[in-house]
Structures are given as structure tokens and as C-alpha cells.
N, C-alpha and C positions, 0 to 999 in steps of 0.2 A: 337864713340858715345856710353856712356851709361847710362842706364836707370834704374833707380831704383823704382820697383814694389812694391807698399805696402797694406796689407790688414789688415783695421783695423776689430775687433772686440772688445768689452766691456769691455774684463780684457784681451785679447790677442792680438797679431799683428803677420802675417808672413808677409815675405820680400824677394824677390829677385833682384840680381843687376847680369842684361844683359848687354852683349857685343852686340850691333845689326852689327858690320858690319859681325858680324858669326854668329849673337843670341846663342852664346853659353852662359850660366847660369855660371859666373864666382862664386857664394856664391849664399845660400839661408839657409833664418833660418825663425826659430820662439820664439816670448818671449810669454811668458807663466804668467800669475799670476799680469798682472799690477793692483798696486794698492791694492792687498793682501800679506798679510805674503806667504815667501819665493818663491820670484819672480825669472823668473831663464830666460837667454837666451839663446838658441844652434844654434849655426850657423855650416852648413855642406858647406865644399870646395871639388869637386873633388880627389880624390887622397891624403884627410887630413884624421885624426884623428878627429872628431866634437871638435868644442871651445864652451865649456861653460864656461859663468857669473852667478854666483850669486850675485846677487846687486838688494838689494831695489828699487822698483821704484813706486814712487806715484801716476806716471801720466805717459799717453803717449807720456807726451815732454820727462820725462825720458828715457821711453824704445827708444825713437825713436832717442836722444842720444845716448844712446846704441850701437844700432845700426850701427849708424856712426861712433863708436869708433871701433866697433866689424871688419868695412871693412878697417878700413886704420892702425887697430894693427899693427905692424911692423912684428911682428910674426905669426900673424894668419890673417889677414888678405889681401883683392887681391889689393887694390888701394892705393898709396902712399896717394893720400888728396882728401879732398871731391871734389874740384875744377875738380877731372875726370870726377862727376857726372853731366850730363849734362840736365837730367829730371828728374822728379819725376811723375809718372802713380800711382792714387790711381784708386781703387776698389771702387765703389758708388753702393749701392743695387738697390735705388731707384733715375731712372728721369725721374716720372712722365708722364705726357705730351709733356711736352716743349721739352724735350732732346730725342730726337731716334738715336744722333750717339754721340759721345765722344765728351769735349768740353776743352781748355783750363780754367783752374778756375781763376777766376777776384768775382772781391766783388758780382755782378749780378748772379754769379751760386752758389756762398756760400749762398746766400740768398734763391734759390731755392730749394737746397740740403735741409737748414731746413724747408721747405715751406714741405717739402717730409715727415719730421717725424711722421706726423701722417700716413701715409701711410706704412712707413718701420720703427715701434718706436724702435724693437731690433739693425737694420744695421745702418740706415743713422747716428742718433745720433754718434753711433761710427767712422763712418766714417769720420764724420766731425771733430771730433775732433784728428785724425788723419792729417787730411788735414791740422790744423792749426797748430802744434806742428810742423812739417812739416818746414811752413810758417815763423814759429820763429826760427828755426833752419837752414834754407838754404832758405837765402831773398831773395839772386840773379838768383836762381834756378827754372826755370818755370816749373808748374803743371798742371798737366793733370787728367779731372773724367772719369773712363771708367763705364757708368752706366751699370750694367746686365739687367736692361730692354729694352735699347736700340734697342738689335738687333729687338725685339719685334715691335719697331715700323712703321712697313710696314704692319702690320695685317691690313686687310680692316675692316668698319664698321660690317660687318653680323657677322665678327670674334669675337672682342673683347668688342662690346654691350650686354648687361644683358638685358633679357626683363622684365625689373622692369618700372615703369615709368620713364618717356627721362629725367624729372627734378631732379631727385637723381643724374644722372649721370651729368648735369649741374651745379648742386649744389655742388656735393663732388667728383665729381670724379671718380665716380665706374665703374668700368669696367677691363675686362682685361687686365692685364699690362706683365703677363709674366716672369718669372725669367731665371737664369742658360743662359743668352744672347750670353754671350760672348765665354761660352765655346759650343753653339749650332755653333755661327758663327765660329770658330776656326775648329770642325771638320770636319763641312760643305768643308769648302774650303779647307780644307787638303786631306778630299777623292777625292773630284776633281781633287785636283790635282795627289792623287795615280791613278784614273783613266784615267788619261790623256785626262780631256776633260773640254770644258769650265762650269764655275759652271753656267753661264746663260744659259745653255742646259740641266741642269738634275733639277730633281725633287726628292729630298731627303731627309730622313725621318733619325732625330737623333734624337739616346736615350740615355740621360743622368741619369745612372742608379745609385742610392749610396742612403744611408741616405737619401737624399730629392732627387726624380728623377721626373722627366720634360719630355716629349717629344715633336718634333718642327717637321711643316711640310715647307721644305724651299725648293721656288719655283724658278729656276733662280735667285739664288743666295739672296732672301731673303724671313725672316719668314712671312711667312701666317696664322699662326696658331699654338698656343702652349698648354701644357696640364693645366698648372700652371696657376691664373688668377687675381684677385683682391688682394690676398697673394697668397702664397706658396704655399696654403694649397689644393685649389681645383686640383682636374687631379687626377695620379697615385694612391692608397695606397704605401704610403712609410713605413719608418724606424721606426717613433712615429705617423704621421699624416696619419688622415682616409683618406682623397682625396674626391673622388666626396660622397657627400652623399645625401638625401632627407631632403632640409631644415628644412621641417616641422618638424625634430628628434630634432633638438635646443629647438626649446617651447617645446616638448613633454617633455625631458629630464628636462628642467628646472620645469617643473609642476610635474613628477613623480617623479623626485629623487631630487628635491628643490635645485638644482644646481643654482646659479647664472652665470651673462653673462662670466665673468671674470671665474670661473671652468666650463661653458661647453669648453671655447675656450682652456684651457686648456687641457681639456679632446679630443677634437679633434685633437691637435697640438702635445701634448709629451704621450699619452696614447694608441695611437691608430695606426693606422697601421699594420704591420707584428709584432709590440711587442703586442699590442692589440691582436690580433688574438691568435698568438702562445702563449703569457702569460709566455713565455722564455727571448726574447731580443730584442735591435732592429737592432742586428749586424748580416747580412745574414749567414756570416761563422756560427753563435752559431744556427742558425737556419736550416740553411741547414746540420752539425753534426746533430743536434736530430731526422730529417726529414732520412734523409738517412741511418744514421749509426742506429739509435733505433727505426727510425720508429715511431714516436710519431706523429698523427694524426695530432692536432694542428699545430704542425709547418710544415708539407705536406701540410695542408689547405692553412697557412699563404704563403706558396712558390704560390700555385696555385693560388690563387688569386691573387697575384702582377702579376705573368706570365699572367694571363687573362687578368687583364686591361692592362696592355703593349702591350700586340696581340690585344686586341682591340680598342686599341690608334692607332694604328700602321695602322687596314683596314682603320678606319674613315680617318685618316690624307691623307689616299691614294684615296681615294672619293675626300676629300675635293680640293685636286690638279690636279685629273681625271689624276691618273696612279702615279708614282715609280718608279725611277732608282736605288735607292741603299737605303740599311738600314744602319745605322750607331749605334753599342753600344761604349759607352764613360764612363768615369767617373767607380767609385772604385769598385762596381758591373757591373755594365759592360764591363768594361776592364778585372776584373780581378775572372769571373762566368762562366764558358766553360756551366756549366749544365745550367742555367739561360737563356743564350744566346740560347740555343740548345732547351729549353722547349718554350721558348718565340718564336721564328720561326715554330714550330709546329703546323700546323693547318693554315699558311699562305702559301702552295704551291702552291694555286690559285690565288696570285700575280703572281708566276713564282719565286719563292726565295726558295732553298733546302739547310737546313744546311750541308755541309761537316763537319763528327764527326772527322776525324783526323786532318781536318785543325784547327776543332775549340779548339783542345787541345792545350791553349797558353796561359797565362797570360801578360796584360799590352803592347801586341805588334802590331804594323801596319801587319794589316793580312786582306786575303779575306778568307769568313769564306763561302763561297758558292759556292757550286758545280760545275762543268765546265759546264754544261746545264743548269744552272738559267740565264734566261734572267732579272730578279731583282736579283743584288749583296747585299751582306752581310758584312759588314768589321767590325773588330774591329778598333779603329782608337783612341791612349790615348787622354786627352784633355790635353791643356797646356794653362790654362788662363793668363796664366803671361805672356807667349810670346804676345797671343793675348793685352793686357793692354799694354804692350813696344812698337810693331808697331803700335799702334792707336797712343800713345804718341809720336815715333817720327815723323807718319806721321805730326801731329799738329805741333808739335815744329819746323818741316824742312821747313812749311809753313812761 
């Protein structure tokens, strides 16, 4: 059985094509540039040389073409015909209400997908037209939505309600919805299992740390609580985005520096964060260089405060489940941040969680990163959403 994972974005798509009776990643690539001058594809095989395409592509029926040329090449390619492919698993940012687990797509959930674009106007749009190029391309071929909000949807009322009036959220919808689902639920159940114990026995706290990072408090085996909420935008300071702020700074900001709605949200979304702060980047490496090596205040501040709300993401989430079995860092700064990791644990020994500094000297690897006497574990643990998107899709498809 295999399974082909696709993530659309706007002008891009990546893709990987699993083997589930191993889940090993037989190929995975990314096209680059759909629908602009000099569009390019690269696809990486185990033990190859990358295959890249230059070839024009208008559209994402093209690259998704592509694609399918790219895996059954005779030469670069892992599959004699597409007829190997036996699913297809897209990536859906947003499902709403309606969807809290993965669904086979039929005309009823394409319809809902766009029912979502105003709620996710960057992803879903794209996504969807992923899904039907797709469609046109492999008719006999069943699909599968893996939404990222999904996991999200076990959060009880107290969680994911906004105390704004009950009719806003009646009316439109508001409320917390939660992102980064799939890869919360992937390493959730991965530490359990390095743990050796059932995930409906622990109470586990992932952090999904990179450019846009999230944290999830997940109680026997689901989310109760995430940092991420009506968008992306609220929880952590991240990469460009402020995270939590004092609403009333929107009207202030629009009244004092005559910003309209469309450049404050701007202003909050790609300005702000650890590049806001430091007034460097919003890539932790360019930031943690100037902080460490030169010492440049701004970007020490910018480190300090993402490590604060993270340590302070991390007690409340541990209130919120009354105790903590394990921590989890994930995702591209988390996997791959030993100082991060190490600054972020600081100051939580009153869980019972003590960084080990030599353990934690590791990049990107299944590791316990916490002292032989922490009674609250520590792990790094990578994420792999693509595997998680493949077993949702075969679970569905085997049904």
C-alpha cells in the first residue's frame, strides 16, 4: 500500500510517496514557483543524486503532473505507474467545526473546505485546489483531508470559547480552533510510545517550536488545550507574529500611527515577533549568532522572551491538566535548539523536569533530554507529519 502525501501551498507544493507496509519514504520533493517565471521541481530518493525539472507550470494541475512524472521516470523515479498509488492524503489547514478527525473527500467536504476560506484565506484556498487537480489527475484514486485543526477538537468549552458575546461565536464562528494538529498528535503518540506506556495514561505537554510554534496540552491521548487559537496568530511570540497581545494595541495603533485594519494585521503577522524584537531576522540561527557570539542585546531580549512564553505556556498547560508526564520539543527549533531547549526548561524544576546538558547536546534526534532523577521527562522527539497524514489515509481508505 502506498500513499501519496501532498501539501499544497499558493505558488508551492511539497510531496511525499510512503510505503506503509514499512512507512518508509520511498521519494519526497518540493516544486517551487507554480505559476511564476522559472518554476523548478526537486525531488530527493534515498541514496540518489536530487532530480530536478525545470518546466513551466501554470497551475497546480501542472506541478501535480509533475509530479507524477517525477515518481514513475524510468530513471529517477521509485514506481513503475501510478496504478502503485493507492491514496492520496492532502494536508487541509482548516476544518472548522464540523471536522475534528480526517475525512475521505466526496463533493460534501469540498464544499466545506471552501465554507473554511474565510477562516484560513492563505491555506485552504490552496489546498483545495490541490485536492482537485489531484481529482483530474487520478479519478480512480481515493482522497483523503488530513485537517491541522482537527486534533484540536477534543478542547472542552472553557478551552476554546473567547469571552466576547455567545452570538459572535454563533454567528461566525470565533473561537479557538488551534493549528500544528497533526504534528502535536504524531509526537504525542510517539513519546508514548518511546516511553513504553499507554498514551491514555500520561498527560503531555508538546512543543512545536519553528517559524510559527504552538504548544498543546494533551490529556490521555487528546488535546485539551492549545496556544494557537482563532488563527495562528495568538499563543507564543514567534518567527514574524506577536502572539498574545492586548487587544486594545489594534485601535490604539490604528488611531496613532493611521494604520488601517488590513497593515495592522500585517504588522502583527510578518513584523513582529523575534524579527520585531531583535530588528535582525526571523530565523533563530541569525538570531541566536548575534545574541551569543556579539552579544547584541536585542536579539538576547528576542531569545528571552520566546523562552518565557514557552516556560509559561508549558506551567499553565500543566495547571490546566492538574500535573505532567513528559515535555515534548518538536518541529525545526525544537529539534534542532540544544540552548533553546535548555533556556526553556529553566525555571521549571518545580514540575520535577531537570535538563541533562550533555544529553541535550543533539540535533533532530529521538532523545530523553532529562536527568535520571526528573520525575517529569524531557524528550526531544522530530515530527513527521506526512507519516501522520499516510496512516490517517490508510486507516480511512482500509475502512
Amino acid at each position: 500500500m502506498k500513499v501519496l502525501v501532498i501539501n499544497c501551498g499558493s505558488s508551492s507544493l511539497k510531496y511525499q510517496l510512503i510505503d506503509m507496509a514499512t512507512e518508509e519514504s520511498l521519494a519526497q520533493g518540493l516544486v517551487e514557483r507554480i505559476g511564476i517565471e522559472g518554476s523548478v521541481l526537486t525531488q530527493k530518493v534515498e541514496g540518489r543524486e536530487k532530480y530536478i525539472v525545470k518546466e513551466a507550470m501554470k497551475d497546480h494541475k501542472d506541478a501535480i503532473r509533475l509530479v507524477l512524472e517525477a515518481l514513475v521516470d524510468k530513471t529517477n523515479g521509485v514506481i513503475s505507474s501510478m496504478e502503485e498509488i493507492n491514496a492520496v492524503g492532502h494536508r487541509v489547514v482548516h476544518g472548522g467545526e464540523k471536522y475534528n478527525k480526517s475525512v475521505v473527500i466526496n463533493d460534501e467536504v469540498k464544499s466545506y473546505i471552501e465554507e473554511c476560506f474565510k477562516l484560513a484565506p492563505l491555506h485552504n484556498p490552496a489546498n483545495m485546489i490541490g485536492i482537485k487537480a489531484c481529482e483530474e489527475l487520478m479519478q480512480n484514486t481515493p482522497m483523503v483531508a488530513v485537517f491541522d485543526t482537527a486534533f484540536h477538537g477534543t478542547m472542552p468549552e472553557e478551552a476554546y470559547l473567547y469571552a466576547l458575546p455567545y452570538e459572535l461565536y454563533e454567528k461566525h464562528g470565533i473561537r479557538k480552533y488551534g493549528f500544528h494538529g497533526t504534528s502535536h498528535k504524531y509526537v504525542s503518540q510517539k513519546v508514548a510510545e518511546v516511553m513504553g506506556k499507554d498514551i491514555k495514561d500520561l498527560k503531555i505537554i508538546t512543543c512545536h517550536l519553528g517559524n510559527g510554534s504552538s504548544v498543546c496540552a494533551v490529556k490521555n491521548g487528546e488535546s485539551v488545550e492549545t496556544s494557537m487559537g482563532f488563527t495562528p496568530l495568538e499563543g507564543l511570540a514567534m518567527g514574524t507574529r506577536s502572539g498574545n497581545i492586548d487587544p486594545a494595541i489594534v485601535t490604539f495603533l490604528m488611531k496613532e500611527e493611521g494604520l488601517t485594519a488590513d497593515e495592522v494585521t500585517d504588522l502583527l503577522n510578518k513584523k513582529s515577533g523575534v524579527l520585531g524584537i531583535s530588528g535582525i531576522s526571523s530565523d533563530f540561527r541569525d538570531i541566536e549568532d548575534a545574541a551569543y557570539k556579539e552579544k547584541v542585546h536585542r536579539a538576547q531580549l528576542a531569545l528571552d522572551i520566546f523562552h518565557y512564553k514557552v516556560r509559561t505556556t508549558i506551567g499553565a498547560y500543566a495547571a490546566a491538566m492538574g500535573g505532567v508526564d513528559a515535555i515534548v520539543f518538536t518541529a525545526g527549533v525544537g529539534e534542532n535548539g540544544p540552548e533553546t531547549r535548555e533556556e526553556i526548561l529553566k525555571g521549571l524544576e518545580f514540575l520535577g523536569v531537570k535538563c541533562d546538558t550533555e544529553a541535550n547536546k543533539v540535533r533532530g534526534k529521538v532523545r530523553e533530554i532529562s536527568t535520571t532523577d526528573s520525575t517529569v521527562k524531557a524528550f526531544i522527539i522530530p515530527t513527521n507529519e506526512e507519516l501522520m497524514i499516510a496512516r490517517d489515509t490508510l486507516e480511512l481508505i482500509s475502512k
